[in-house]
Residue, then its C-alpha position, 0 to 999 in steps of 0.5 A: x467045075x473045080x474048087x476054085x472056080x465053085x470059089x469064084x462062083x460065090x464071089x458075086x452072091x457073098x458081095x451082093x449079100x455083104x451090100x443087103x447086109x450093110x443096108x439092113x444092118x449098116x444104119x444101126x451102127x452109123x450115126x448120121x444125119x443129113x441135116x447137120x453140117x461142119x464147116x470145120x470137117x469139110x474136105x477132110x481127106x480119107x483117114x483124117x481125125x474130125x474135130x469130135x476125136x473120130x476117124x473119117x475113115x473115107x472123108x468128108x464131103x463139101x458139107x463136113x459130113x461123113x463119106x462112109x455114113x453117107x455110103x451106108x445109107x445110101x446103100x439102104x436107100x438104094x436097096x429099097x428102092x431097087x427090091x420095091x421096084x423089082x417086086x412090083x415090076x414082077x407082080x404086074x408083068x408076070x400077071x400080064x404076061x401069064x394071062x396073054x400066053x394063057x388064054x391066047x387068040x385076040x387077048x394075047x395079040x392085043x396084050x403082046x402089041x401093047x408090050x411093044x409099043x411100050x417096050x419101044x420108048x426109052x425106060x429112063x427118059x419116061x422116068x425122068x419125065x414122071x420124078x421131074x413132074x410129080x414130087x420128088x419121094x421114095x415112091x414116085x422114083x418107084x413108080x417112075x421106074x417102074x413104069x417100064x421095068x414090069x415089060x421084060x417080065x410080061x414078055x418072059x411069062x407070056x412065052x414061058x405060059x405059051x411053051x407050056x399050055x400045049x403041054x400034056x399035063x395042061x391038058x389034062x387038067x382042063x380035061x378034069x374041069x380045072x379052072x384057069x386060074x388054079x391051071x395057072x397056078x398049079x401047072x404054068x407059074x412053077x416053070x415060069x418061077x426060075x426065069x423070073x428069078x433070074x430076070x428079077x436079079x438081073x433088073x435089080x442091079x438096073x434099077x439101082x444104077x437107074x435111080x443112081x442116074x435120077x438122083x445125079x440129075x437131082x429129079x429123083x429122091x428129096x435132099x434129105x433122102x441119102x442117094x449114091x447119086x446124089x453123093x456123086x453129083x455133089x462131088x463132081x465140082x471137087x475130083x481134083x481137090x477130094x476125089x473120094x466124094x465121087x469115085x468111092x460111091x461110084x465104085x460101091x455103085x460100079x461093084x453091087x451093078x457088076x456083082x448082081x450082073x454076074x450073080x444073074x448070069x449064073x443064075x441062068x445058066x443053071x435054070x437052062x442045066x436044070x430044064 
């Protein structure tokens, strides 16, 4: 690979860590409270001066509040959000999935029927039937996301533990009496570890434009909880008047999907040089 395609190579990862570094940091240096209004700064356009003497460098919305506060939070909820649901997804899929390859025979025939029929339903209508039912929080969007993203994960696992139990050094270590969990442990996860990495990657970008779909339809996090989603759909009645309220939260959103998407990618295409 030339120098300049290793430089465009980084792009993706440099973007992705610029929005985890605004979402950790980014709050820190932004004074916003999603409870206060101004009717006075309303539909200010991007650069306009407010009446405090500050720049609203990316303009205000329908409620006077500022469009880049509101972008930095809304980057930090969604990371949240994104990491918490990746981390249980992969937690509850990798362990279920380990198990089937593994042991195999019945267990394995009834956990692989389970994963899809489970894998046939449509993983955002069975969300937005959980935030439309339950109250609406960081951890029901969540649990709702959750629901179906842990499947992909259990279906990598399995075939990464079925590939890899026949193998010689399992078998030795059955030979020797070692137990089936640290035979897990010890020999199948350290060959499983870099397709879920990458699969990880790949379903956080999906989680986020996932919760950005149910805050847009207003079942996913409560009014007080900033979402890109929610800046989205409270814009989209002004696009002729202030246009920035919608498009630039849809481009942050468009540009950390797209980032992660390619960061992914080439993640896999490593793992496959790699093996």
């Amino acid at each position: 690979m030339s120098p300049r395609n290793r430089s465009l190579a980084r792009v993706p990862y440099l973007i992705v860590g610029l929005y985890l570094l605004t979402a950790a940091l980014g709050p820190l240096f932004v004074d916003y409270n999603p409870r206060v209004t101004s009717v006075m700064q309303r539909l200010l356009p991007p650069g306009a001066a407010t009446g405090a003497g500050q720049v609203a460098w990316l303009g205000t919305d329908a409620l006077g509040r500022d469009v880049l506060a509101q972008i930095v939070y809304g980057a930090r909820t969604s990371v949240l959000i994104g990491l918490a649901t990746v981390l249980v997804s992969a937690v509850v899929g990798l362990v279920l999935g380990l198990i089937a390859g593994y042991a195999g025979g019945w267990l394995d025939a009834v956990l692989a029927r389970c994963f899809d029929v489970l894998l046939a339903f449509p993983g955002i209508l069975l969300a937005i039937v959980i935030a439309g039912i339950l109250d609406r929080s960081v951890f029901v969007v969540v649990l709702a996301l959750s629901v179906t993203a842990w499947i992909p994960f259990a279906r990598v696992a399995r075939g990464s533990a079925l590939s890899t139990r026949e193998r010689g050094w399992v078998d030795a270590a059955r030979v020797m009496g070692v137990g089936s969990l640290a035979t897990l442990k010890r020999h199948i996860l350290p060959f499983t570890a870099g397709p879920i990495v990458a699969l990880a990657t790949l379903e956080f970008g999906l989680v986020v434009l996932a919760e950005a779909g149910l805050s847009f339809l207003g079942i996913g996090l409560p009014p007080t909880t900033v979402s890109w989603g929610q800046i989205i759909a409270g814009g989209k009645d002004y696009l002729q008047t202030a246009w920035w309220i919608s498009t630039l939260p849809g481009i942050a959103l468009t540009l950390l999907v797209v980032s992660v998407g390619l960061a992914s990618d080439q993640l896999s295409e490593r793992i496959k040089l790699s093996r």
